[in-house]
N, C-alpha and C positions, 0 to 999 in steps of 0.2 A: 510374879517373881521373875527379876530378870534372869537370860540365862546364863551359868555362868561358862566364860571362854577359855581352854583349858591351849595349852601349846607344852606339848614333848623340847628337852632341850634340845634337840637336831634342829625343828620348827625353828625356834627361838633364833639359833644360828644362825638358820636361812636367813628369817627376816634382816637380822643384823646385816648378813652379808651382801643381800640384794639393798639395803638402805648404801650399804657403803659404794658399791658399785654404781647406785643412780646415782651418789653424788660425783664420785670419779668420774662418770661421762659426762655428768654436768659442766664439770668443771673444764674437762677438754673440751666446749666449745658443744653439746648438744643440748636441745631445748627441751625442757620436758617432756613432752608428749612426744618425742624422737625416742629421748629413755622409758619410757613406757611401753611403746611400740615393742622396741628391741627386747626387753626383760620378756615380755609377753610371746614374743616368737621363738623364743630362745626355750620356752617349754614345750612347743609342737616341731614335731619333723617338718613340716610344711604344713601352713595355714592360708584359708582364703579371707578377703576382706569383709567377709560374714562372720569365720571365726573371731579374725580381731576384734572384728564391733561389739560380738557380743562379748568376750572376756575382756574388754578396756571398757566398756559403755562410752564408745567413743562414737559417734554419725559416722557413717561411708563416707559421708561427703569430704570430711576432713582428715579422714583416715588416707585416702589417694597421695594427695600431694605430698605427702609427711613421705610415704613408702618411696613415694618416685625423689625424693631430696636423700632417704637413705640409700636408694641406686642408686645413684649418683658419686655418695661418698664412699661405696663399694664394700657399706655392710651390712646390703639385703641383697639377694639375689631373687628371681622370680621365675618360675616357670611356666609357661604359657599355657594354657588348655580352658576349660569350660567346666567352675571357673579359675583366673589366672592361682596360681597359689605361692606363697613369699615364705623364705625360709633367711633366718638370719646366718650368716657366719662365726666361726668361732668365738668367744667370748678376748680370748688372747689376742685374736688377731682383729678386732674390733680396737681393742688399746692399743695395739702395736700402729695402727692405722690412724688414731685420731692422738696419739704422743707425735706423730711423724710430723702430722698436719702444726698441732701446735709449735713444734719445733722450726719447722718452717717459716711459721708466720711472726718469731719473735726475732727470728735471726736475721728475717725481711725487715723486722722495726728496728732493731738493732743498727741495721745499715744505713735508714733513712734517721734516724734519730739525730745523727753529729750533723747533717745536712739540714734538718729542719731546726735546730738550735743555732746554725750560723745564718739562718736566712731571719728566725723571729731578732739573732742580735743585730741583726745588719740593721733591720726594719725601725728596731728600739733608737738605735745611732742615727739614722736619717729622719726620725718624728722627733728629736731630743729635742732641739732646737730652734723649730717651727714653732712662733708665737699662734696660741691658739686661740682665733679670732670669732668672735660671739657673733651671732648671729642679729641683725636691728634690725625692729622698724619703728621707720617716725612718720608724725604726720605734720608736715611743714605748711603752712598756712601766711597767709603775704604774700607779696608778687617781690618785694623787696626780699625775703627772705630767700624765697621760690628763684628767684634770681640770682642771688649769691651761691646756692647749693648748686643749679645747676651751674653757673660758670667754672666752680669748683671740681665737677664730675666731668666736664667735658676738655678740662686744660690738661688732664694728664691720661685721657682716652686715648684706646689705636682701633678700635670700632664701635661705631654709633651707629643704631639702629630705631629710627624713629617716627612717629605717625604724628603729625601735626594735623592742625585742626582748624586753622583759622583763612577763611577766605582770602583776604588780604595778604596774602605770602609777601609778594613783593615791599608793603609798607611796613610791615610787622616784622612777621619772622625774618624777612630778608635782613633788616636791623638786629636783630639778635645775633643771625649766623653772624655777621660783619664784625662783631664783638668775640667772637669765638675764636677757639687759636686753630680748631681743628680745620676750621675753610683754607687754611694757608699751609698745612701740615701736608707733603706730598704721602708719609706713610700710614696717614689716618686714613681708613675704610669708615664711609657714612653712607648709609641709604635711610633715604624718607622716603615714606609716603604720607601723602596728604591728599583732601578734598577741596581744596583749591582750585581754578582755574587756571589750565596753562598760561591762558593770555597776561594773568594776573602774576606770573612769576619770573623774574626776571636774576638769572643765575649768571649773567655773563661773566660778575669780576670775581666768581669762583674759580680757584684755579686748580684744586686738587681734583688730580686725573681718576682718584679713587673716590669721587661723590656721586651719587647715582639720585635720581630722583623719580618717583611713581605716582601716577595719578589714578583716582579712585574715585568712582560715582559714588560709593556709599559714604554715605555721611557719618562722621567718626564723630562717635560720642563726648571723645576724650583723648587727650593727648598723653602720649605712653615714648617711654624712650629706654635703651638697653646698652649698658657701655660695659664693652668686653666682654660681653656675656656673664658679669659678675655680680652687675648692681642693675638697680630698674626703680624707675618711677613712673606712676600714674598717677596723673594732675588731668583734675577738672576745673575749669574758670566760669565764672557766674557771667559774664558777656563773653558772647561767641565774637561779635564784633570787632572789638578792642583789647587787644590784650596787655596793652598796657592801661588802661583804666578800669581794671576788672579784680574780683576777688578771685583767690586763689586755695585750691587745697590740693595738697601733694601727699601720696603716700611712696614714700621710697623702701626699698630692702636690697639685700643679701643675700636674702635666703635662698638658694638653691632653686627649691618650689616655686615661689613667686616670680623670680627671674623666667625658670622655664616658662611658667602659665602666660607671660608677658609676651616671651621671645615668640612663644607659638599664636598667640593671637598676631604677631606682628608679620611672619613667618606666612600666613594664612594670607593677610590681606595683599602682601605683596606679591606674591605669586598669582594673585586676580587682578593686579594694579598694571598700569601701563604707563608707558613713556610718553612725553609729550607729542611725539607724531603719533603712535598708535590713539591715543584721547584724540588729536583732532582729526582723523581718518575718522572714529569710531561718532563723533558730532557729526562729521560733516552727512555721513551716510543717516545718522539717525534725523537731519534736516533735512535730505533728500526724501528720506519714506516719510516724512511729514508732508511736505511740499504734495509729493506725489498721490500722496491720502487724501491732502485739502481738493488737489485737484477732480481725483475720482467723484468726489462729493459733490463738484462743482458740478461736472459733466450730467452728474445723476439727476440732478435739479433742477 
């Protein structure tokens, strides 16, 4: 038989009133286990974190920091000895303290509210109008085709950032840039890099003072280009050789992502690539420690 649970109306009261008070401190902004804390201290003169534990079944562990955030808000006090023991403050002046605190903090949103409503409308007025542009990718395939998109992307460029691929610079891409509007444009920014041959590239009747050119031992898989930091293609051609008798596939975009993944691989090789004196400096010595190796060799033998 269960037992049965009997409460006096005084009892009954209490409970009511201690329900109505957790939720009033609730509601002013403390966390449960704060209002449990506080009820519980509020029936001992002073209690240590052993009594708390056992009349909340609450771990030490968690009990500590709860008491040191009620220090804080200046409605526990603590007095130090062995061991420490916590005594709460009035119940009145607990409300009085945490109505203040609320009152403060709405009068704070209050002020900032007419200022964050004129900055979200500013914000609404300056996006109204911005055509909202989807993000592509295509994959363009031709040299014909490969040839139209690119003259397209690069006639209304103000920076080209690009990694060519084809030995024959001077036969090839030199024919390409020639056809470009950007070789003639003084406010177009261009940097290549390419695995080409210095010998083999001949820039003289380039005249924009903003085209930079970099050479690079590593053999680039594929030819990537970056205009205005907005758009990007990666095209691979089935002959390394010719690139005008070759098959072509392009993957261009937009996307944000893609661009970066582009710019940084491009970004990378250049910062290891060199100008055509540093490339023949860099030959000339690496023919010299050959020379000078055949010779050792020769001596040896």
């Amino acid at each position: 038989m269960e037992p049965i649970v009997t409460y006096t109306i005084s009892s009954l009261e209490r409970l009511i009133k201690l329900e109505e008070i957790a939720q009033t401190l609730t509601d002013l902004g403390l966390m449960s286990i704060q209002v449990k804390l506080l009820l519980i201290l509020e029936r001992f003169d002073y209690a240590s974190v052993k009594d708390l534990a056992k009349a909340s079944g609450i771990h030490r562990q968690e009990i500590y920091p709860v008491l040191f955030e009620l220090q804080k808000l200046g409605l526990v006090e603590k007095r130090i000895g062995k061991p420490n023991q916590y005594k709460t403050i009035p119940l009145t002046q607990i409300l009085n303290i945490l109505l203040e605190r609320k009152a403060n903090w709405i009068a704070e949103l209050q002020k900032k509210t007419p200022e964050l409503v004129q900055k979200a409308n500013a914000e609404i007025k300056s996006t109204a109008f911005i055509k909202q542009e989807d993000y592509d990718f295509k994959l363009i395939t031709g040299i014909e085709s490969f040839s139209q998109a690119l003259f397209d992307w690069v006639k209304n460029a103000q920076s080209i950032d690009m990694i060519l691929m084809f030995d024959r610079f001077a036969s090839q891409i030199g024919e390409r840039l020639k056809t470009a509007n950007f070789i003639y444009k003084e406010n177009v920014r261009v940097k290549i890099v390419t695995d080409a041959l210095p010998d083999n590239v001949n820039i003289s009747e380039i005249k924009n003072k903003n085209f930079e050119i970099r050479f690079t031992s590593f053999v680039t898989p594929v030819e990537i280009a970056i205009y205005d930091g907005n758009r990007a293609h990666l095209a691979i051609f089935s002959n390394r050789g010719n690139v005008f008798e070759t098959e072509v596939a392009a993957l261009t975009s937009n996307h944000p992502c893609y661009v970066k993944m582009l710019q940084s691989y491009f970004d990378v090789l250049w910062k290891s690539a060199k100008n055509g004196k540093q490339q023949a400096q860099s030959k000339e010595c690496m023919q010299k420690t050959t020379r000078t190796r055949n010779l050792t060799k020769t001596q040896e033998n």
